[in-house]
LOTOR-579728 format. One line per 8 residues: number of its first residue (from 0); their letters; for each residue x, y, z of C-alpha. Coordinates in nm, 4 decimals. Last residue first. Example, Ala and Ser with C-alpha at 12.3 -4.5 7.8 and 13.67 -1.06 7.14 Angstrom:
BEGIN
1	SA	1.3670/-0.1060/0.7140; 1.2300/-0.4500/0.7800
This chain:
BEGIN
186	XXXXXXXX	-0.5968/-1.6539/-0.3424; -0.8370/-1.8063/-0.5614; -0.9747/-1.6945/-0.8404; -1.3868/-1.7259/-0.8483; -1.2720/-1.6259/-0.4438; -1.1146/-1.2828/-0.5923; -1.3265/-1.2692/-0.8466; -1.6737/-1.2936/-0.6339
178	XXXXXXXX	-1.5225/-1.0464/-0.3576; -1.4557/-0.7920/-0.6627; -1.0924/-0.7132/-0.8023; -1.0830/-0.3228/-0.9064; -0.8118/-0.1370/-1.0662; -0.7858/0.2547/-1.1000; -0.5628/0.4118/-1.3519; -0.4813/0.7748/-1.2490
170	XXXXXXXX	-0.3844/1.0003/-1.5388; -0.1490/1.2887/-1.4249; 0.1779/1.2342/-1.6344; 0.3431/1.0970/-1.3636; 0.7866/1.1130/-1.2834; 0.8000/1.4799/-1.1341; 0.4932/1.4178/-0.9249; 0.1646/1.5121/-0.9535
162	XXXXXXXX	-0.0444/1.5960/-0.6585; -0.3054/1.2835/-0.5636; -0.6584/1.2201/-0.6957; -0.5393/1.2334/-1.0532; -0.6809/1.5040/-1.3056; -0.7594/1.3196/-1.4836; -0.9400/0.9752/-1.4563; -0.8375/0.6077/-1.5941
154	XXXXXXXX	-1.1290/0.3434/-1.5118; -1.1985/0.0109/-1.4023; -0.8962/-0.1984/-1.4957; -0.9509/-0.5367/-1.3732; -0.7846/-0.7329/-1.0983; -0.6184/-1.0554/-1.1251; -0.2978/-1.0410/-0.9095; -0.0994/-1.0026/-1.1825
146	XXXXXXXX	-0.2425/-0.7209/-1.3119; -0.2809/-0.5537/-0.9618; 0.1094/-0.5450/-0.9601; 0.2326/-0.4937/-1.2978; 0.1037/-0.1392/-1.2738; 0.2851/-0.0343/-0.9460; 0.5972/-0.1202/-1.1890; 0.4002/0.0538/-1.4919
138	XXXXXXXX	0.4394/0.4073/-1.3198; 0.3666/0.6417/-1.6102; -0.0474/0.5884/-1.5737; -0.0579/0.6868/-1.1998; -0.1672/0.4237/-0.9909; -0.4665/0.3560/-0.8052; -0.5635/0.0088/-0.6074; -0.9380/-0.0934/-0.5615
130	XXXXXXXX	-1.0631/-0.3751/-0.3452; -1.4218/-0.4490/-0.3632; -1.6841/-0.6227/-0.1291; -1.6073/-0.5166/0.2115; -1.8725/-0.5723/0.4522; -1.7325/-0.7955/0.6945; -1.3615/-0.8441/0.7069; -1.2118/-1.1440/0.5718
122	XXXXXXXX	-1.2358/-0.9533/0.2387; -0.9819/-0.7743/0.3663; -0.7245/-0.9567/0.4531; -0.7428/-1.1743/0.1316; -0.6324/-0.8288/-0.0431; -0.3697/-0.7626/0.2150; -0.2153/-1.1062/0.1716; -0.2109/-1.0342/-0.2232
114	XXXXXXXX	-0.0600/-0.6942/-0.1700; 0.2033/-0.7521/0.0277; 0.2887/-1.0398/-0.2430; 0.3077/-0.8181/-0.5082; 0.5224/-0.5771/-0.3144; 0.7504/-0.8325/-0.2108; 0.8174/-1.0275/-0.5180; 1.1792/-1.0106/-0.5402
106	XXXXXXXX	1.1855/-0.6733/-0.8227; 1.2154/-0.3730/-0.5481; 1.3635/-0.4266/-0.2167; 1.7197/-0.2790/-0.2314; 1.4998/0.0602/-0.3630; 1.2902/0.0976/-0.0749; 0.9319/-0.0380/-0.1325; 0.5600/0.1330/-0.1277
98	XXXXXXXX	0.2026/0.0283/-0.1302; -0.1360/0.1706/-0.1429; -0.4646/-0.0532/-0.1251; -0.7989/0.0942/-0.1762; -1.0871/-0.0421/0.0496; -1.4744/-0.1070/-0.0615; -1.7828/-0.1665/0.0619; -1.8516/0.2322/0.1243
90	XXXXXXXX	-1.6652/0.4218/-0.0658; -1.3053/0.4374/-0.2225; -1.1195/0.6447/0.0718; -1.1199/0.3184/0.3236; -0.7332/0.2540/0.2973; -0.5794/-0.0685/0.3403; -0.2084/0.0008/0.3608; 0.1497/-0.1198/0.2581
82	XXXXXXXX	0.4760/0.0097/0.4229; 0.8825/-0.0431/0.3080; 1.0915/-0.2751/0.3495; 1.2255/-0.3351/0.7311; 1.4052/-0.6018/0.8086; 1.3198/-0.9250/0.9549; 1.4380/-1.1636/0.6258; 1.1729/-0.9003/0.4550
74	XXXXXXXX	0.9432/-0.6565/0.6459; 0.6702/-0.4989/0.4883; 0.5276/-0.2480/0.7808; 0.1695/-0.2135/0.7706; -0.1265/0.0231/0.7231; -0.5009/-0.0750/0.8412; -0.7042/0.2636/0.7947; -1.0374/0.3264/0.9699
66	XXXXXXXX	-1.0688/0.0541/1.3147; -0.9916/0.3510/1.5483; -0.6755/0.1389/1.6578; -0.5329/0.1041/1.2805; -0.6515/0.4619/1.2519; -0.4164/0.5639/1.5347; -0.1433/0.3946/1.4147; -0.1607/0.5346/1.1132
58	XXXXXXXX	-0.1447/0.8927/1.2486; 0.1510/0.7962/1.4578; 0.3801/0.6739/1.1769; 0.2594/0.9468/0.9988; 0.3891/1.2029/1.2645; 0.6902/1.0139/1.2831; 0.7331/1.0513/0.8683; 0.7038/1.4013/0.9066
50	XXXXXXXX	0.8770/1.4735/1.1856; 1.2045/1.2699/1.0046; 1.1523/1.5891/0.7368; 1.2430/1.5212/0.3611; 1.1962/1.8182/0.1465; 0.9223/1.7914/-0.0732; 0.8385/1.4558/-0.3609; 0.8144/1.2064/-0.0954
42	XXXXXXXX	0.4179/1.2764/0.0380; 0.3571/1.2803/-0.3770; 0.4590/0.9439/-0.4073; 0.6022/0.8584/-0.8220; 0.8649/1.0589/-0.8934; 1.0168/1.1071/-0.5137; 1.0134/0.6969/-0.4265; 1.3681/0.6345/-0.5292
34	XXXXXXXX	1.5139/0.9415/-0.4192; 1.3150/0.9463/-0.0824; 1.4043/0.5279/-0.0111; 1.7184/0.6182/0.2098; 1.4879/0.8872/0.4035; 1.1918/0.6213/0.4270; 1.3797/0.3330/0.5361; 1.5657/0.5929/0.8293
26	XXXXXXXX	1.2507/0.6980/0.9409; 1.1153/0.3248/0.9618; 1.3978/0.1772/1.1552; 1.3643/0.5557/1.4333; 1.0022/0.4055/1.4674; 1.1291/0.0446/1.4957; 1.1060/0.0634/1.8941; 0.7339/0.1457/1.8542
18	XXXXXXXX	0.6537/-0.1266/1.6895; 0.4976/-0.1257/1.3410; 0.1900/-0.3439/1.2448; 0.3182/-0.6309/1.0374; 0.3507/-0.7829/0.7272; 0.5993/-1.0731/0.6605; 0.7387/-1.0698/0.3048; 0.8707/-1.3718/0.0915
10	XXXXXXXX	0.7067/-1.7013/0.1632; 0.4078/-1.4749/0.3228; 0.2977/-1.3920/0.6528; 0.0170/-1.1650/0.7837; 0.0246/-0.9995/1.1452; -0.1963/-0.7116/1.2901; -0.4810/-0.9314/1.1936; -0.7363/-0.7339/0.9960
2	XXX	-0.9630/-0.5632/1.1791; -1.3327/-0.6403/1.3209; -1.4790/-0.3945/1.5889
């Protein structure tokens, strides 16, 4: 089975799988980031539970090692950022990206870098000819990010595939950048 490589470096981020001595790092990213992330992740917007977030921690690990879901830590100078994924829930050929930061994190490029070495990650592996991301219309940061990066708006449904959250308005935009644009491009 082809996966990603459980290591991709950037000038600003290195992505990597998470250890299992930076489980209790991880917990503590996501409960300072909560506040920040609440509007806008519908995992963040209940009551904060450490079980929660170890149970994910497991869940993705086991995907990464079933070959289904490919989800990383974003570190930055060697600490811990926040988490970005390749997720197979848009269909066969095709892999959504979801991303988030804690607060201290957001505006230096991280995010839309994360995302750039995870879209050249996968369409190193075979069969994968689209790459999606989703965001709800109200959150123009996540926005910014597949713009830049070259992708094309594809559609904007309601209601969204996700609960909404205290900061959406419940219309999903979906982006799309196709194996042909992405090497027409460049990385």
């Amino acid at each position: 089975m082809i996966r990603p490589s459980p290591t991709l470096t950037g000038d600003i981020v290195v992505l990597r799988r998470l250890r299992p001595d930076e489980v209790e790092d991880m917990v503590r990213v996501v409960e300072e980031a909560i506040p920040h992330l609440r509007p806008w992740m519908a995992w963040a917007a209940g009551e904060f539970d450490p079980d929660d977030v170890r149970a994910h921690i497991a869940e993705t690990d086991a995907k990464w090692e079933a070959g289904t879901d490919f989800t990383y830590a974003i570190t930055v100078g060697g600490e811990i950022a926040g988490r970005v994924s390749l997720m197979p829930r848009v269909g066969e050929g095709g892999l959504e990206i979801g991303y988030w930061l804690h607060p201290a994190y957001v505006g230096l490029g991280a995010a839309t870098e994360s995302t750039s070495l995870l879209v050249k990650a996968a369409f190193e592996l075979p069969g994968i000819e689209f790459v999606d991301i989703v965001h709800d219309t109200a959150n123009t940061l996540s926005g910014a990010i597949p713009r830049k990066l070259g992708f094309t708006e594809i559609a904007r449904t309601s209601p969204p595939q996700e609960p909404i959250t205290s900061g959406e308005d419940g219309v999903d935009v979906r982006w799309r950048i196709t194996r042909d644009e992405f090497h027409q491009n460049g990385p």
